[in-house]
C-alpha positions as CSV (number, residue, x, y, z in Angstrom):
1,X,10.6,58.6,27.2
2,X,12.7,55.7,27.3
3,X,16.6,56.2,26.9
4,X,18.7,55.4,24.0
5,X,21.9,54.8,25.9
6,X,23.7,52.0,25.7
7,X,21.5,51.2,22.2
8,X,23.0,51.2,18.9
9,X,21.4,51.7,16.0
10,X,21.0,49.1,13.2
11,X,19.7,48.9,10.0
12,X,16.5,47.4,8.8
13,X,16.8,43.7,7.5
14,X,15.9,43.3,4.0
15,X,13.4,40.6,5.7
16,X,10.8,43.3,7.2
17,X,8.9,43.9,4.1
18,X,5.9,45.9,6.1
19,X,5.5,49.7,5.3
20,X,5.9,50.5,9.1
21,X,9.6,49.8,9.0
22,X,10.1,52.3,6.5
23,X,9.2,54.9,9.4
24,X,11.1,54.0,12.1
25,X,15.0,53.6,13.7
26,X,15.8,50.1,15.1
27,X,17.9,50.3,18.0
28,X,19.3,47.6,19.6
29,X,21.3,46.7,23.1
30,X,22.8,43.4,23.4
31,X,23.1,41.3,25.9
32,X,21.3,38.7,27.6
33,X,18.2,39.4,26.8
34,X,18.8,41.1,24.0
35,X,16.7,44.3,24.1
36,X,15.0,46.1,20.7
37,X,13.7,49.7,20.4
38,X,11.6,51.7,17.3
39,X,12.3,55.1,17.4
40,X,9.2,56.8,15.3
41,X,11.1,59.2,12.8
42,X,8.0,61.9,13.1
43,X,7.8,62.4,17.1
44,X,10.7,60.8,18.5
45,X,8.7,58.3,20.6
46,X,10.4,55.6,21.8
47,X,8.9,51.8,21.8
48,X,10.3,48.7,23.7
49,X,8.0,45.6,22.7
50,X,4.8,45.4,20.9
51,X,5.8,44.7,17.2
52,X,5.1,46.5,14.4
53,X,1.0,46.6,14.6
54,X,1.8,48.8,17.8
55,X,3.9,50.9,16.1
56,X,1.5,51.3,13.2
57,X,-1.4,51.9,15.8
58,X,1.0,55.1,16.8
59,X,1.7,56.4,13.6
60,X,-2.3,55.6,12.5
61,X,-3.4,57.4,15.0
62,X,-5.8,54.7,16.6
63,X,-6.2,54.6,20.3
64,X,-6.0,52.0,22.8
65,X,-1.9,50.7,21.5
66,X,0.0,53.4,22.6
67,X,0.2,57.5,22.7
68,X,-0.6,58.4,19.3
69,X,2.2,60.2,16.8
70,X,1.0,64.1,16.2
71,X,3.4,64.9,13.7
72,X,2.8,62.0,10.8
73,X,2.4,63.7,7.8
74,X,-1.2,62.9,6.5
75,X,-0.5,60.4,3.6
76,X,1.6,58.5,6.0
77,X,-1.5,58.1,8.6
78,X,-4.0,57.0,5.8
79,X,-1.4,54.4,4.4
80,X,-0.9,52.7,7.6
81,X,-4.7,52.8,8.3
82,X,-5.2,51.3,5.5
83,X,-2.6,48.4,6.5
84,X,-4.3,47.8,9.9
85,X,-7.1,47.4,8.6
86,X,-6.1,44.9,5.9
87,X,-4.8,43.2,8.6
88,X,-7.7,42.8,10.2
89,X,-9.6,41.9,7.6
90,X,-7.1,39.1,6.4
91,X,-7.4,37.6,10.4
92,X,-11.0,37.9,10.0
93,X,-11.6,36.0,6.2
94,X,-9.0,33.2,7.9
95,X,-10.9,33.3,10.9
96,X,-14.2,32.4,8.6
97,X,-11.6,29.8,6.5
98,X,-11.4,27.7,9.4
99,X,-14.3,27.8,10.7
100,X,-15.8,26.9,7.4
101,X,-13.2,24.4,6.3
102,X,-11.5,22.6,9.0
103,X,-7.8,21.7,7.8
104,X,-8.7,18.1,7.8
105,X,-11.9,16.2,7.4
106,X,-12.9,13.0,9.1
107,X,-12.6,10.9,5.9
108,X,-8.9,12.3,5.2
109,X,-8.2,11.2,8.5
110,X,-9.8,7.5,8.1
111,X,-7.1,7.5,4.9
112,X,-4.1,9.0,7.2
113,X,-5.2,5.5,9.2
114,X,-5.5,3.3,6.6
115,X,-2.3,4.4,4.7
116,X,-0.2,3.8,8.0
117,X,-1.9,1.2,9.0
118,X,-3.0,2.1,12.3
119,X,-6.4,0.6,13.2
120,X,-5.5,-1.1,9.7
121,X,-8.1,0.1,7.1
122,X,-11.7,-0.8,8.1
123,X,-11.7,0.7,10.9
124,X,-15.0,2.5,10.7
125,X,-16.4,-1.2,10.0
126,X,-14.9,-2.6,13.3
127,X,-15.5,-0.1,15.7
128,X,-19.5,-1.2,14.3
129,X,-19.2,-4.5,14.5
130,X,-18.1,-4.5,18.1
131,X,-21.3,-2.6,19.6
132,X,-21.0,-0.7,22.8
133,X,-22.6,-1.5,26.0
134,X,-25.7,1.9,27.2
135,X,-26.6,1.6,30.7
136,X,-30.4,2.3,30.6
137,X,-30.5,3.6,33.7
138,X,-31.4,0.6,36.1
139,X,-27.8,-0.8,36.3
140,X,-28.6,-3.1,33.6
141,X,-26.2,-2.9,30.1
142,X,-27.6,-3.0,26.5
143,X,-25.9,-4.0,24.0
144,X,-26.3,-1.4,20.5
């Protein structure tokens, strides 16, 4: 178990609005770097790194993120269950999102060009009217 000395402990920032914080102690050592503990409230397990989704993987009881916290009372295990998984589930539909719906579209970008005047605004219509040169294979180029 990692040592607390030389750590002070701080209250939580009005600014972490996830459920997890409400179940740990910040701890914090400054310096250069400046070094930041969770201290789960239930076990007394100490965490150095990983962010709050580690700390939530403890306290859920999911494997893989950490040793897993034996004494979290039961409604406190289901509720941070059920914020992993929402999680996951938000990463997943935005996943999907862009995947679907790229942020810009081709044409959006032709207006991005003609509204700042790069390429100036018949772009598209030059780039045809130029051609471009195939080789066919016998060291001979074809105009298109």
């Amino acid at each position: 178990m990692t040592s607390l000395e030389g750590f002070e402990p701080i209250a939580i920032s009005p600014q972490k609005q996830d459920p997890g914080w409400k179940h740990c102690q910040l701890y914090i050592k400054t310096g250069d770097p400046k070094v930041e503990l969770k201290k789960c409230l239930y076990c007394g397990k100490v965490f150095q790194g990983g962010g709050i989704n580690r700390f939530k993987s403890h306290l859920a009881g999911r494997k893989g993120n950490g040793p897993i916290c034996d004494q979290v009372p039961p409604h406190v295990r289901v509720s941070m269950l059920q914020c992993l998984d929402e999680k996951i589930a938000s990463l997943r539909h935005r996943k999907s999102q862009m995947a679907v719906n790229p942020s810009r579209s081709f044409s959006e970008l032709d207006n991005v060009f003609a509204e700042n005047e790069v390429g100036g605004p018949n772009l598209m219509n030059q780039e045809e009217d130029v051609g471009m040169s195939v080789d066919n294979g016998i060291g001979v180029g074809v105009m298109v």
